[in-house]
C-alpha positions in Angstrom: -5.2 -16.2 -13.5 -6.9 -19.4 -12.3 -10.3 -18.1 -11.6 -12.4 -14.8 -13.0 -16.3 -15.3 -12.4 -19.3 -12.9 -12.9 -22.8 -14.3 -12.4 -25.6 -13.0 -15.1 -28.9 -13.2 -13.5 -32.1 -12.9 -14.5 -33.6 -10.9 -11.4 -32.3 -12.5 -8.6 -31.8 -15.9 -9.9 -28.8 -17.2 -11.7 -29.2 -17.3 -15.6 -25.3 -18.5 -16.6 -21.6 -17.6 -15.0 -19.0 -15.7 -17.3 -16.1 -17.5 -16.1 -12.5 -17.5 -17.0 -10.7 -20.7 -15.5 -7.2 -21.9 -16.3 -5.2 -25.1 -14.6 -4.9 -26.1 -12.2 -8.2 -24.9 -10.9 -10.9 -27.1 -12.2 -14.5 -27.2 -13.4 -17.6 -29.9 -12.0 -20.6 -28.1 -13.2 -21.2 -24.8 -12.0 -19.0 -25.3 -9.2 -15.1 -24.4 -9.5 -12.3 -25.4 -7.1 -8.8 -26.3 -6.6 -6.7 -28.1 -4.0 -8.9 -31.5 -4.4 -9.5 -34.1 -7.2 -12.9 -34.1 -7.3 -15.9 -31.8 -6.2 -16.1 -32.3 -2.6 -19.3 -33.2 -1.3 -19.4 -30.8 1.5 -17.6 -27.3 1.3 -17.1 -26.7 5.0 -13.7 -26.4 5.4 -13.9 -28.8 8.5 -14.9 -31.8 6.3 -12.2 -30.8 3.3 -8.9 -32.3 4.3 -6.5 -30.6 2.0 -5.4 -26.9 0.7 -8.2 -26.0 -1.0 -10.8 -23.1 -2.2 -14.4 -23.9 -4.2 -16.8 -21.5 -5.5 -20.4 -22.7 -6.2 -22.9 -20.7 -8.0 -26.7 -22.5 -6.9 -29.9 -21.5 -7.9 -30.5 -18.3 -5.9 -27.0 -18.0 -3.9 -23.1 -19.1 -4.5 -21.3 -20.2 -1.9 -17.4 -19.5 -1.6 -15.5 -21.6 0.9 -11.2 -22.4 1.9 -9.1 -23.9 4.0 -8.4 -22.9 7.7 -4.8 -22.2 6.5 -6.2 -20.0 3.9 -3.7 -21.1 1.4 -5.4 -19.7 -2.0 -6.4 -16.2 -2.6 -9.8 -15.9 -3.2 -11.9 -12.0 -3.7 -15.5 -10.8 -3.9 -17.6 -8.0 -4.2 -21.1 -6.9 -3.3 -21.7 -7.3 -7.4 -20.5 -11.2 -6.8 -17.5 -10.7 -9.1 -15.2 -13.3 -8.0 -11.7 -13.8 -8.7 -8.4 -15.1 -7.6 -6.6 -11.7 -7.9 -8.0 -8.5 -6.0 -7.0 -6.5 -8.8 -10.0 -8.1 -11.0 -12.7 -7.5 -8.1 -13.4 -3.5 -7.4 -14.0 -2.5 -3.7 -13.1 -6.7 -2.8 -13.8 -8.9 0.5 -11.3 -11.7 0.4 -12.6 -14.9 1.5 -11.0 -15.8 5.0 -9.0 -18.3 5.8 -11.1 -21.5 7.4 -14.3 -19.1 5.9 -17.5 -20.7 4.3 -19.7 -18.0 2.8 -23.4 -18.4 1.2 -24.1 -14.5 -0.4 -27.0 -13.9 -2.4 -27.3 -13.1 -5.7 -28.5 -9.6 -3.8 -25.4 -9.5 -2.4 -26.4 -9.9 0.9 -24.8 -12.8 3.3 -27.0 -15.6 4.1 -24.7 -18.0 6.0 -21.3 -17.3 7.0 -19.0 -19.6 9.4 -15.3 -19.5 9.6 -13.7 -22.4 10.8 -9.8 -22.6 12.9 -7.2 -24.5 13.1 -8.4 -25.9 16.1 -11.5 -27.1 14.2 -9.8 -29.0 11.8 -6.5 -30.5 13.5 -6.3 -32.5 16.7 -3.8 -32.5 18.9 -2.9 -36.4 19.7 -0.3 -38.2 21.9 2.7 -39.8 19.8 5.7 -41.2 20.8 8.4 -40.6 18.4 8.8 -43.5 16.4 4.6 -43.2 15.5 5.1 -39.8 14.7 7.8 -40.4 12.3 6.0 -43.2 10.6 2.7 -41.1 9.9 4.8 -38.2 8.6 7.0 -41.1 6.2 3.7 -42.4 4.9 1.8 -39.4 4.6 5.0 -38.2 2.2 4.5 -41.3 0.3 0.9 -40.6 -0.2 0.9 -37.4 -2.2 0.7 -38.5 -6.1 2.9 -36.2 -8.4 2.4 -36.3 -12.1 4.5 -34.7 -14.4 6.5 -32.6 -11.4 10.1 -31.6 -10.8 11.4 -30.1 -7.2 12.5 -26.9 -6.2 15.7 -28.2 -5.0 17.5 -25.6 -2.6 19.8 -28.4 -1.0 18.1 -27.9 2.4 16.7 -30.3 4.2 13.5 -29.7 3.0 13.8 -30.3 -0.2 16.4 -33.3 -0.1 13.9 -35.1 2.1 11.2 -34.8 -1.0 13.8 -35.9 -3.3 13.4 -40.0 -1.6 9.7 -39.5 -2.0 9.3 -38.7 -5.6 11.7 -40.0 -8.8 11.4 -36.3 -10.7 13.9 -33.8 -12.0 15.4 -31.4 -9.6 15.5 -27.6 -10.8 16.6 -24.7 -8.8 17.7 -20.9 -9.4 20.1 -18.8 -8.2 22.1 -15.6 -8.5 24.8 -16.4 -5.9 28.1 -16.9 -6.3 29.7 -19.7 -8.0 30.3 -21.8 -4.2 26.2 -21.9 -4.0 25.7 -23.7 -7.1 28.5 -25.8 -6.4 26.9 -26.0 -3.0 23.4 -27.3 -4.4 24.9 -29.6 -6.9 27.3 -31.5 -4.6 24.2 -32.3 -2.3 22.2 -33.7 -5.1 25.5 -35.8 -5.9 24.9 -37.1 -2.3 21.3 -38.0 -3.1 22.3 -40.0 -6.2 20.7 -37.1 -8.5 21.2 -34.4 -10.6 20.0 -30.7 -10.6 19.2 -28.3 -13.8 20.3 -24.9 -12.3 19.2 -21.7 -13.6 21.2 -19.0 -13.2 19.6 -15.3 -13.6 21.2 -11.9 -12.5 20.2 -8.3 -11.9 18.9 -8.0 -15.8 16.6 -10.6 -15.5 15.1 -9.4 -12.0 14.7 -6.0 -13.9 12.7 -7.9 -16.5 10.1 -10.0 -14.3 9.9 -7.1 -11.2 7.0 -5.6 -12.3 5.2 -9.3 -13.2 6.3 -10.5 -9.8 4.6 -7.6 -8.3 1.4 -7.8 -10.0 1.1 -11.6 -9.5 1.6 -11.5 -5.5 -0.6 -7.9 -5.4 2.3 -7.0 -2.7 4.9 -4.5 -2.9 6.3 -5.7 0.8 10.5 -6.0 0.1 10.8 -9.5 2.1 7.7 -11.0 0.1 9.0 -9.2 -3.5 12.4 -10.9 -2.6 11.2 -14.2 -1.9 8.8 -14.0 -4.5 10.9 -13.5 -7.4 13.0 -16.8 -7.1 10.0 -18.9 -6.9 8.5 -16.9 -9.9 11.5 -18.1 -11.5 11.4 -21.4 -10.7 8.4 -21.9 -11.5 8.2 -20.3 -15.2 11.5 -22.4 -15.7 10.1 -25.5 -14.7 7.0 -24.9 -17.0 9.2 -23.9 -20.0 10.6 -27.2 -19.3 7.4 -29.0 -19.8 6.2 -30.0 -16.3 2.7 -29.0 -14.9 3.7 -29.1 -11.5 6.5 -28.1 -9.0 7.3 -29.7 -5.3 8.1 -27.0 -3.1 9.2 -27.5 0.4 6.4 -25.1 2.1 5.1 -25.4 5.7 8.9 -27.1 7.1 9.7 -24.1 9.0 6.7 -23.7 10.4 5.7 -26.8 11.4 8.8 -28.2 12.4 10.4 -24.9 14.0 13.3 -24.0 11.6 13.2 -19.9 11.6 16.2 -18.6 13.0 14.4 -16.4 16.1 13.2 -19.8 17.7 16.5 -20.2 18.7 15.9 -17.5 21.4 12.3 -18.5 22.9 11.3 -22.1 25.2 8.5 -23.7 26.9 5.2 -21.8 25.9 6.4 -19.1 24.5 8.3 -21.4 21.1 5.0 -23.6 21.2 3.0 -20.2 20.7 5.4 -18.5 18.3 5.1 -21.8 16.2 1.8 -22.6 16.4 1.0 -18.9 15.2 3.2 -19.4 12.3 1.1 -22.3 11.4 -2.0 -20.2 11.5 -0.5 -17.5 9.3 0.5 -19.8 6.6 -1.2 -19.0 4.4 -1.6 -14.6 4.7 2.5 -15.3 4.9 3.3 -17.6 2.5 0.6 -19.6 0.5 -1.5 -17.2 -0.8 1.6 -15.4 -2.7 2.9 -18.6 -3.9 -0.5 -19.8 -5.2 -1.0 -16.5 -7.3 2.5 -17.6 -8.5 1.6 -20.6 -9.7 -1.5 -19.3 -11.2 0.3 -16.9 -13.0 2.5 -19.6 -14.3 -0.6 -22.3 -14.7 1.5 -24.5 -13.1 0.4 -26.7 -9.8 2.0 -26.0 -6.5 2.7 -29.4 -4.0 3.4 -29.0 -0.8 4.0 -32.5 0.5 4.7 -31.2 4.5 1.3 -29.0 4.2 -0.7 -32.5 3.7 -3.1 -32.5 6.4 -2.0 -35.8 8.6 1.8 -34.5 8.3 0.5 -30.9 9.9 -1.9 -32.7 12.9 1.6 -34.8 13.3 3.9 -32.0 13.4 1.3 -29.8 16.1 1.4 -32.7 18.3 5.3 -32.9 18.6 6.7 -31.4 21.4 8.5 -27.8 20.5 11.6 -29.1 22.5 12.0 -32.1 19.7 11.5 -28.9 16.9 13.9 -27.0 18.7 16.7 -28.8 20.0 19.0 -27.7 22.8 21.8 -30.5 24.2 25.9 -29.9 24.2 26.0 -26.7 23.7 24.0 -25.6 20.5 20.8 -25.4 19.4 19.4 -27.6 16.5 16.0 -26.2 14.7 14.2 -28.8 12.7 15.5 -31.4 15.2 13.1 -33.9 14.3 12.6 -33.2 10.8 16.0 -33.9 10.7 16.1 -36.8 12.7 13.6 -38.7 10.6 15.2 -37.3 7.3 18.8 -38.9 8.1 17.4 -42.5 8.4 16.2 -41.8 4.8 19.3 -39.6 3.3 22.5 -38.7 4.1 23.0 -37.2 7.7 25.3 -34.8 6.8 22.6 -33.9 4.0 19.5 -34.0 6.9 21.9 -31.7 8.9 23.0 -29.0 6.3 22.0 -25.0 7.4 20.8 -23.4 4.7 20.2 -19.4 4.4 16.3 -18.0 3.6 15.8 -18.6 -0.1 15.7 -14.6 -0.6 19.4 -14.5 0.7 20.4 -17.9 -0.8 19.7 -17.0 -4.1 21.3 -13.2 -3.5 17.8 -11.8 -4.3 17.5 -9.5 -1.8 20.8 -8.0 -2.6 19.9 -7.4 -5.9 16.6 -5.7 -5.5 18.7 -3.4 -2.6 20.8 -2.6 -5.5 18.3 -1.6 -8.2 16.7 0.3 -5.4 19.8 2.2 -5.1 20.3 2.9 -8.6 16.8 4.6 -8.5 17.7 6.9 -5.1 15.1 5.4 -3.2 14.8 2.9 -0.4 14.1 -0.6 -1.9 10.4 0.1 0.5 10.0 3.2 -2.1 10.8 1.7 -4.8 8.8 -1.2 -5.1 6.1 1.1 -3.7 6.2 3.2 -6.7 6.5 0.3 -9.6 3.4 1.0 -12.0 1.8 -2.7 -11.6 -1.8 -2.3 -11.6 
């Protein structure tokens, strides 16, 4: 877990916390965050320009406060027991995204505001070659540590890889053509890739700790979960503290596979409410991932200049239609072939849960059990 907190009071003023906090959450005093380096000095998620939660315990009231994305999970209860995972807070509120809270230590709420994305990013007029040169240096900006990559051999990830001089990892249960797949494009990056390869025994192994990390028994979100579970736990076997995923691409830069069939408003609506559901999608099961794991997630595209960039790009440049066939992630992959290989920038690569032949084997231990793969994961004692 990252965070577990229980104020004890002495009537209705705070006398100490009972906390439990592991990295990469961190401490400043009786306030406890994650997302930023240092205590911010205001917790309105319109003045915090980054991925973030932060819980505060004050004198007669704690204040609990995220970003607009709502990329970390974050619970409470009318008892003010606090926590990262729902399961650790009976009869829980979660904490909204772009929400900033002030409940009393009577449980009651004093202040409450909830902030959108329209609060916190402006939409501005770029031509393409500024737009490309904010995104460039806000990539160079985000300091990694001791990190590896996720490395799919997508554009996503292969961009990352001339950002940041770390180890590449990956995980897969496909067939022999998809690792030879992912190491011929870090070949054409100049790198190398450490490849773990699991099967239907190992997914039997970590189901039920997949499960009870993301608090989800949805298939597609079981089926994406479980390789980045993997990836993650191998990467931290391997020493590193923190993993470089490619998050927030296909949102921000249009790369699902339905865009293909919308235009005008209705792709600029379809993406822009993608972006807004970031993190009830995505973030909020990867971060309990990573919590699970103690290891720190990066997610270079979701850095806050790169996401007002992206909003402000026309969808036509996301989604690309000339000659006959339609290119999602035009621009992405646009900029990302001045930097690496074309051929690598252009690449298609399947969803990660169909990539790694995930979903295929969950179908198939579904089956064993004479349920639907819905059922069964429904029915998988997690709690």
């Amino acid at each position: 877990m990252s965070l577990t907190a229980t104020p004890v009071l002495d009537g209705s003023r705070i006398r100490s916390v009972d906390v439990e906090l592991r990295y990469p959450s961190r401490q400043d005093g009786l306030t406890f965050f994650e997302g930023v380096e240092s205590r911010p000095e205001s917790l309105l998620p319109n003045d915090v320009r980054s991925l973030f939660y932060a819980v505060s315990f004050r004198s007669d009231r704690v204040v609990l406060s995220k970003d607009v994305l709502g990329s970390k999970p974050l619970y409470y209860n009318s008892d003010l027991q606090i926590s990262s995972f729902k399961r650790f807070v009976p009869n829980h509120r979660e904490v909204l995204p772009g929400e900033y809270v002030e409940v009393g230590y009577d449980g009651e709420i004093i202040r409450q505001e909830i902030f959108s994305v329209d609060d916190v990013f402006k939409r501005m007029e770029f031509d393409e070659k500024e737009a490309e040169e904010r995104i460039v240096s806000s990539l160079e900006k985000v300091r990694v540590k001791n990190a590896c990559i996720s490395f799919s051999g997508g554009v996503d990830s292969s961009f990352l890889t001339h950002f940041y001089d770390v180890p590449l990892i990956s995980v897969t249960a496909s067939k022999a053509e998809e690792e030879e797949r992912i190491r011929e494009t870090a070949r054409l990056l100049g790198r190398e890739v450490e490849i773990l390869r699991f099967d239907e025994e190992v997914v039997r192994k970590v189901l039920v700790d997949v499960v009870r990390a993301i608090e989800n028994t949805n298939p597609l979100q079981v089926s994406i979960a479980v390789p980045i579970y993997l990836a993650m736990s191998h990467a931290k076997r391997m020493g590193f503290d923190e993993i470089i995923f490619g998050q927030g691409a296909d949102e921000l830069f249009g790369g699902y596979k339905r865009y293909e069939n919308m235009i005008g408003k209705n792709l600029e609506k379809a993406i822009e409410e993608d972006v807004r559901n970031l993190g009830v999608n995505n973030l909020v099961r990867d971060h309990k991932l990573s919590y699970v794991n103690e290891i720190r997630l990066i997610a270079p595209y979701l850095h806050f200049d790169v996401i007002e960039t992206a909003l402000s790009i026309p969808p036509s440049l996301k989604v690309y239609r000339g000659e006959g066939e339609v290119v999602r992630k035009y621009f992405l992959r646009e900029v990302a072939s001045r930097y690496i290989p074309r051929e690598v920038a252009y690449r298609e690569k399947k969803a990660i849960q169909y990539s790694t032949n995930t979903y295929k084997i969950l179908e198939r231990i579904a089956k064993t059990s004479g349920e639907s793969l819905q059922d069964f994961l429904k029915g998988l004692r997690w709690r």
